[in-house]
C-alpha positions in Angstrom: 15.6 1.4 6.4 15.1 5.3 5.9 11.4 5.9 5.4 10.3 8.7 3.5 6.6 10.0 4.7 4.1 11.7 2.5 2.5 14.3 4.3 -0.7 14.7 1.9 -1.7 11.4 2.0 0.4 9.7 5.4 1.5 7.0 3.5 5.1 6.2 4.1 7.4 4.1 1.7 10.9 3.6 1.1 13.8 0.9 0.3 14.6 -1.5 2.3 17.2 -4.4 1.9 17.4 -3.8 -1.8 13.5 -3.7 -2.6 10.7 -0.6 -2.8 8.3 -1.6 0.0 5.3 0.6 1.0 3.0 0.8 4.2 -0.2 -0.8 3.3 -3.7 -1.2 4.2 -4.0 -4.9 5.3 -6.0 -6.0 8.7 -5.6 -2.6 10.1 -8.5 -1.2 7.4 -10.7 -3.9 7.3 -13.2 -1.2 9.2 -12.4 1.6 6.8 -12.8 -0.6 3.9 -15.9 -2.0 5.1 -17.4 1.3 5.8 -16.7 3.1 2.7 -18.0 0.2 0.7 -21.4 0.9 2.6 -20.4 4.6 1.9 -20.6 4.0 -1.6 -22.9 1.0 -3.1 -20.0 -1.5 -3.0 -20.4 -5.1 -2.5 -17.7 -7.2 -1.0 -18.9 -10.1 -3.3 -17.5 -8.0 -5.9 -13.8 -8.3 -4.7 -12.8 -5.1 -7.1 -14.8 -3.0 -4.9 -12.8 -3.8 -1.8 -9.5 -4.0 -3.5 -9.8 -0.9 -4.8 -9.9 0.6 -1.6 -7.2 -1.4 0.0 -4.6 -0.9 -2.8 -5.2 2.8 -2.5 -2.2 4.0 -4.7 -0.3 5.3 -2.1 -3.4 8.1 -1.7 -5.1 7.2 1.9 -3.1 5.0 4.4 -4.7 3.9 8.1 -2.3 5.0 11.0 -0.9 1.2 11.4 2.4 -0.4 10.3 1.6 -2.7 8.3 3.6 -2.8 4.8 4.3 -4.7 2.1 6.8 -5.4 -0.8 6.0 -3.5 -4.3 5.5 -4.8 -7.6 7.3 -3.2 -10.4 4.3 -3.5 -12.8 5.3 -6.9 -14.2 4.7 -9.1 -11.2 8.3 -8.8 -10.3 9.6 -6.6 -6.9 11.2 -3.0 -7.8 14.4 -3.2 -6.9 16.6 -0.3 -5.4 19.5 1.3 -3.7 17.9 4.4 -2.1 14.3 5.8 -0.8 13.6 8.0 -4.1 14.2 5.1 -6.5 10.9 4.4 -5.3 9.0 7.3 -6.0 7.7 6.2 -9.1 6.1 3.0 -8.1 5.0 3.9 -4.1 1.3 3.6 -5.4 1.5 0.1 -7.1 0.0 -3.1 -5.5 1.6 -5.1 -2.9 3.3 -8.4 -4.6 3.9 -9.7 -0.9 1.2 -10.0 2.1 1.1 -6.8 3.6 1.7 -7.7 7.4 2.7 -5.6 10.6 6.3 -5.0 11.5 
């Protein structure tokens, strides 16, 4: 798959085999996360607080390939054919596990 790269943020996203995947922030941030929860009052017993920083819509992503499948908004993957059919939804949640690859 052709990955497209945003340069503001260094999160990279794209289609591949028919579905709008996005690189994530899984195992690779569980420092970051942690830190920034610190940072800023958060409490991982309050599991909004740390989501909220992993699903980062598409605006901070860790240097690490990890990615994931997207949702399309109604639980359902976002289909595609090509890299900018996924523009509109490269800051949604993951529907899959976001793993390495």
């Amino acid at each position: 798959a052709v990955v497209v790269s945003t340069q503001s943020t260094g999160c990279s996203y794209g289609c591949h085999k028919r579905i709008c995947w996005s690189q994530c922030n899984g195992a690779c941030a569980v420092k970051t996360v942690m830190e920034r929860l610190i940072q800023e009052g958060g409490s991982i017993e309050d599991f909004n607080d740390f989501w909220r920083i992993v699903t980062n819509n598409g605006a901070n992503c860790e240097k690490c390939g990890e990615w994931c499948y997207l949702d399309d908004g109604a639980k359902g993957y976002q289909a595609c054919g090509e890299n900018s059919e996924c523009d509109g939804v490269r800051g949604n949640k993951c529907l899959s596990h976001c793993a390495l690859f």
